[in-house]
Structures are given as structure tokens and as C-alpha cells.
N, C-alpha and C positions, 0 to 999 in steps of 0.2 A: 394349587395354582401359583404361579409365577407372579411375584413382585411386580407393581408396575408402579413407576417414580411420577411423580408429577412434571417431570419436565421434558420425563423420558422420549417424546414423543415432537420435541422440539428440532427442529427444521438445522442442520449442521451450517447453515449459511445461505447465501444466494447460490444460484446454478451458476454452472460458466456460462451459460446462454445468457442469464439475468447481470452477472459479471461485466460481458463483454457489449450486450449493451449500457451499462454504467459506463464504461470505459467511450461508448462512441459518442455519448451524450456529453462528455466532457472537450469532445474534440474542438477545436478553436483556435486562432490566432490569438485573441489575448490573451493576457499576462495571467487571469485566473483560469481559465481555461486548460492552457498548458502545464501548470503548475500543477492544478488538480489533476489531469490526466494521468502525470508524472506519478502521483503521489499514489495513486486507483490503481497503477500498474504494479509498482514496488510492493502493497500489499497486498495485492491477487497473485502474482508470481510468482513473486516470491515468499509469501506467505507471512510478510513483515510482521511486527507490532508495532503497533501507535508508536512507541518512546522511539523505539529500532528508526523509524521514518524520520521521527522528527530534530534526534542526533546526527544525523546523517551530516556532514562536513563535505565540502570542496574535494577535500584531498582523501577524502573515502572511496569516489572514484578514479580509479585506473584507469586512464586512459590509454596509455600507453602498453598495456597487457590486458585490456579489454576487461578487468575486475574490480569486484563493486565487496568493501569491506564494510562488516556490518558488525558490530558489537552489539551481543546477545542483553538483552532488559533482565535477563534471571539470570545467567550465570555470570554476566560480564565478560565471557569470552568473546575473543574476536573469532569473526567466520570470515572467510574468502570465497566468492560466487564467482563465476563467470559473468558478466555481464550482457545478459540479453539483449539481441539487439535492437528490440524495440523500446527496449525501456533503456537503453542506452541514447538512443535515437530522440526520444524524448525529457530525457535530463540534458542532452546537448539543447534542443531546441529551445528548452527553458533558462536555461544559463544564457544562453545565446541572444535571447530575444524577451524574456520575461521578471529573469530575477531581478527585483530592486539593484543600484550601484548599492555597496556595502561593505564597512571592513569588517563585515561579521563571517564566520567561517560555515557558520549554519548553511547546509541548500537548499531549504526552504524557509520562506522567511516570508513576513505580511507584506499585504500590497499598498499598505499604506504606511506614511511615514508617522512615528519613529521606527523602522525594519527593523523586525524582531522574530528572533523563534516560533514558531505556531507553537501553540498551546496543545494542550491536550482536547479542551473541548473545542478548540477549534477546529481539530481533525477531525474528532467527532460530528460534527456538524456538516464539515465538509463531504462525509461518505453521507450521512443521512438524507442532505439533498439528493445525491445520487439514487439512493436505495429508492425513495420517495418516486424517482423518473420512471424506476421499472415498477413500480406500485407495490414494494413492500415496507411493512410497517418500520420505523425506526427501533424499534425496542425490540429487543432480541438479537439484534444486528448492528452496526456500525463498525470501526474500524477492525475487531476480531474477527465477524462473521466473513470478511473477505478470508483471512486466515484458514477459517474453516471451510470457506470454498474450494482456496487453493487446494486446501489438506482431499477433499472431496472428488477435486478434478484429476490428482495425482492418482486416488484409488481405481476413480474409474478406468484409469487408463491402462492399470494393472499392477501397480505399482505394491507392492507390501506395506503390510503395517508397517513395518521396520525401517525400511525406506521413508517411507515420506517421515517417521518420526525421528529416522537421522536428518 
């Protein structure tokens, strides 16, 4: 008989159904609303990490070439993406109408004063509300398990292992 792990059996993330309603539940005019949105999409899309998100700088976005630079949490490589344009659409909006004033170069930053970097468990926190909307548990999931959706929604689409792991 074949080996079976104990974890083996564990759920690779939310669906993009379960995803995309997280993503509509965040929809809103205000400042945390937007901000969160922004941040739900960067790592279901893209397939961010936690750190990847919360590095994220002014000048990481490309405006002017529509691309979104991301410096890898493990190898420290920088990556170059296209900038999608909903999730472009939504870092403007946020900048536009939500981000605190600040001479901090951070793009995401608290809504309250003193404006600072999100934390780690604050991003944490931040998907687990979410996850909580579509009714799944926090543990096992938060900021990665969008990662592994992404990685999830790429397969299904047809995509190669190889692929989604470049």
C-alpha cells in the first residue's frame, strides 16, 4: 500500500470562485477597503508572498511601461511582470484616494497614524478576515494559501507544472 502523509490530503488553497469572492467582499470606497482589495489581488494573481507585498515601494510600479517589479523573499531576485490591469487599476485607485500623505516609500502602509509598513501579522490578519467571508477556516490558509490558489487556477487552465513554477 502507498504512503499516505498526514497533511497529504490538505486543501492547496481557496478556489478562484472562493478567491474572487474575497476579492468582491473587499470592494469599497474606503481607505481599508481599497487598500485591502489591492493587496487580495497582488497575491491571488500574482501569486505574491506576504514579504513580496509588503516591500512593495512607489517606484516598484511602472507606470509608464505598464510593469510591476517585485523582489523575490528567497532568492532576492528582482522579477519584472506586466501589470495587470485590474490590479493596476486598483493600486492607482489606492494611491489616488486611500494611501495615508507619507514620506515613506512603502505602498502599503497603516491607516492610522504613525503610517508604517504592514506587519506580517497584519497581512495575516488581513486575508483571514477575508477567508472568514467565504467561510473558510483561518489555519491552513492566509497569505500563502492565495499563492496556492493562484498556483491552482494557473493548472487548471492548462498551464504546466513548469510554467506556473517559472
Amino acid at each position: 500500500l502507498p504512503r499516505i502523509y498526514q497533511h497529504e490530503r490538505l486543501p492547496l488553497g481557496p478556489t478562484w470562485d472562493q478567491v474572487s469572492r474575497m476579492i468582491d467582499e473587499a470592494a469599497g470606497d474606503d481607505p481599508a477597503s481599497r487598500r485591502n482589495r489591492t493587496i487580495l489581488l497582488l497575491l491571488s494573481v500574482y501569486g505574491l508572498r506576504s514579504g513580496e507585498v509588503r516591500r512593495l515601494q512607489l517606484d516598484d510600479v511602472d507606470w509608464q511601461h505598464d510593469r510591476l517589479r517585485i523582489q523575490r523573499s528567497k532568492s532576492r531576485r528582482v522579477e519584472i511582470f506586466p501589470l495587470e490591469p485590474s490590479v493596476g487599476n486598483a493600486i492607482a485607485g489606492y494611491m489616488r484616494h486611500s494611501r495615508p500623505p507619507s514620506q515613506r516609500r512603502t505602498l502599503f502602509l497603516t491607516l492610522r497614524a504613525p503610517y508604517r509598513a504592514l506587519s506580517d501579522g497584519a497581512l495575516r490578519r488581513l486575508v483571514r478576515r477575508y477567508l472568514a467571508f467565504v467561510g473558510l477556516p483561518a489555519k491552513g490558509y492566509g497569505p500563502h494559501g492565495l499563492r496556492h490558489a493562484c498556483a491552482r487556477h494557473l493548472l487548471e487552465a492548462g498551464y504546466s507544472f513548469k510554467e506556473v513554477g517559472d
